[in-house]
C-alpha positions as CSV (number, residue, x, y, z in Angstrom):
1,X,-108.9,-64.0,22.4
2,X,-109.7,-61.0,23.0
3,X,-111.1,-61.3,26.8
4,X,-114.3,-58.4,26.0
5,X,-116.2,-56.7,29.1
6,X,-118.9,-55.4,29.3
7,X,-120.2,-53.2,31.9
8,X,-124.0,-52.0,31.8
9,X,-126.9,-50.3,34.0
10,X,-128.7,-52.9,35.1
11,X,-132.0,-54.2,33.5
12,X,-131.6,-55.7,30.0
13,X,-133.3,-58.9,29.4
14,X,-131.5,-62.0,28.3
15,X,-132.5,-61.6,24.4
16,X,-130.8,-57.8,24.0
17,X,-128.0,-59.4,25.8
18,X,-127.3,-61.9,23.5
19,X,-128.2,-60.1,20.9
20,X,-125.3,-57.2,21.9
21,X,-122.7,-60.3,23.0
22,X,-123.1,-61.5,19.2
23,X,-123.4,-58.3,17.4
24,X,-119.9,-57.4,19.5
25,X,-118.2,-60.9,18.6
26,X,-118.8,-60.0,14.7
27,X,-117.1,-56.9,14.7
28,X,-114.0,-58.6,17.0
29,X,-114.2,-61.2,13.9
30,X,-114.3,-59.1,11.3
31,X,-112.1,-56.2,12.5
32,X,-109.9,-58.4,14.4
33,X,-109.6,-61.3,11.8
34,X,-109.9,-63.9,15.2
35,X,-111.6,-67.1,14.4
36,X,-115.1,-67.3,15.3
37,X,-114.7,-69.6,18.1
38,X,-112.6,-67.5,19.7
39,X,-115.1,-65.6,22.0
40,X,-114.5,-64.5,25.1
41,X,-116.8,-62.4,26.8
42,X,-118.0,-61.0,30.1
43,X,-121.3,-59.1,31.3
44,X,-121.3,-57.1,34.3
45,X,-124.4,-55.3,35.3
46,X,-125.0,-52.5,37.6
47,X,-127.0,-49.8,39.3
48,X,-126.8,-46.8,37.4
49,X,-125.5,-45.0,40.3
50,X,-122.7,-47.5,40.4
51,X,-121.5,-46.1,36.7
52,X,-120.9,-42.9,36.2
53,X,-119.3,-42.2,32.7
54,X,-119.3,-38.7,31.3
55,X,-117.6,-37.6,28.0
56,X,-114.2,-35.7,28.7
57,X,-115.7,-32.4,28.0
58,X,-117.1,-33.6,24.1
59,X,-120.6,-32.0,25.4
60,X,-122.7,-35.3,24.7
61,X,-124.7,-36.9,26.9
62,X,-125.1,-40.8,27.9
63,X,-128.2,-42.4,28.8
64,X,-129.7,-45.8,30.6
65,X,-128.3,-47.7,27.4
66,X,-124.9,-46.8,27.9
67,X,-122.3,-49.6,27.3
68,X,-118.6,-49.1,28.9
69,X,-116.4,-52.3,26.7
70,X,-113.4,-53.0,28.1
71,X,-111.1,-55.0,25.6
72,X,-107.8,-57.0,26.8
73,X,-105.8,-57.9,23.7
74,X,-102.8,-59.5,21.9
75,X,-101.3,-56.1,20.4
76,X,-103.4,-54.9,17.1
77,X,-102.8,-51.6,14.5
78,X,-103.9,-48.2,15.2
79,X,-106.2,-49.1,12.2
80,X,-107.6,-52.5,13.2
81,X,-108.4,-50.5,16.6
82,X,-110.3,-47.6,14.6
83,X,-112.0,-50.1,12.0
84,X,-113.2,-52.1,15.3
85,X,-114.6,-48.7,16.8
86,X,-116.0,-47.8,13.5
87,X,-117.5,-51.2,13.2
88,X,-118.8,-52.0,16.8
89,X,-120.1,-48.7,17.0
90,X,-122.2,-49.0,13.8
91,X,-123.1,-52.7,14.2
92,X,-124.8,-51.4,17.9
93,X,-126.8,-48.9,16.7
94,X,-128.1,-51.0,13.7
95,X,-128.8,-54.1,15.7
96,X,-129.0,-53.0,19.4
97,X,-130.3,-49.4,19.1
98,X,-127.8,-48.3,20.8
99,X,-126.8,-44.7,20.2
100,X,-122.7,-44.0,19.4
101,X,-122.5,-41.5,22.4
102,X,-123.8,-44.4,24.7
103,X,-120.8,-46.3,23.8
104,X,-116.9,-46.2,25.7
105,X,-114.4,-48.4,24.5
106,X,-111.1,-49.1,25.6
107,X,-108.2,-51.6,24.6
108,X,-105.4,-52.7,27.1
109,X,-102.9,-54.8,24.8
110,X,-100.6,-57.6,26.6
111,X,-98.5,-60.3,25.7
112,X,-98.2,-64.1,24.8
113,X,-97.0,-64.7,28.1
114,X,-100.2,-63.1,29.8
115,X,-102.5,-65.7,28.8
116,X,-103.4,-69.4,29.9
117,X,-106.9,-70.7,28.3
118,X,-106.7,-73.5,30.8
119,X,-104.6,-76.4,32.2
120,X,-102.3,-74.2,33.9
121,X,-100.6,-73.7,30.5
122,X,-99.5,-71.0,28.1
123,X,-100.1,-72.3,24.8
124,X,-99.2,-69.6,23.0
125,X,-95.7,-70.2,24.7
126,X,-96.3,-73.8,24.3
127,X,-96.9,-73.7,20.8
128,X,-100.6,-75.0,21.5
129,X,-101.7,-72.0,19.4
């Protein structure tokens, strides 16, 4: 884990969204330090007058591209957060052509007792991981 959501304007094709799913895992992996197969993510598509994101004042704009990433976590450091910003922000614009102010990301941190990857048990409670 991380559980990673994504929600977009409606409209990509299947080979950009793979292509951002992956690009997005690499920087959880390498800011993160998860193991590779531990990928969970989520894609939510809208109508782009179902999102409306704005920029608290910063005076940038956001366009069709725009990607709002809602991470739920095990608690991480101020500076795994910022490398994982830094990282996923870059990565996107390399790979995916995404522009940085088209990007909103937010972490929600919980605890080992918030998870269950199936069986109706916690294993990190368990001892299963």
């Amino acid at each position: 884990m991380p559980l990673i959501r994504f929600d977009l304007i409606e409209g990509r094709d299947k080979k950009s969204l793979r292509k951002l799913l992956d690009v997005s895992h690499r920087a959880v992996v390498k800011a993160f330090g998860v193991p590779e197969r531990d990928r969970y993510q989520i894609v939510h598509q809208h109508p782009a007058h179902e999102l409306i994101i704005e920029d608290t004042g910063l005076g940038f704009e956001r366009s069709e591209k725009l990607v709002v990433i809602s991470v739920t976590s095990s608690p991480r450091s101020e500076e795994q957060k910022k490398n994982f910003y830094k990282t996923l922000v870059q990565e996107l614009w390399e790979q995916c052509e995404i522009e940085p102010n088209d990007i909103l990301i937010s972490i929600v941190t919980n605890g080992a007792a918030d998870w269950s990857f199936g069986f109706g048990e916690a294993q990190f409670l368990t001892g299963k991981l």
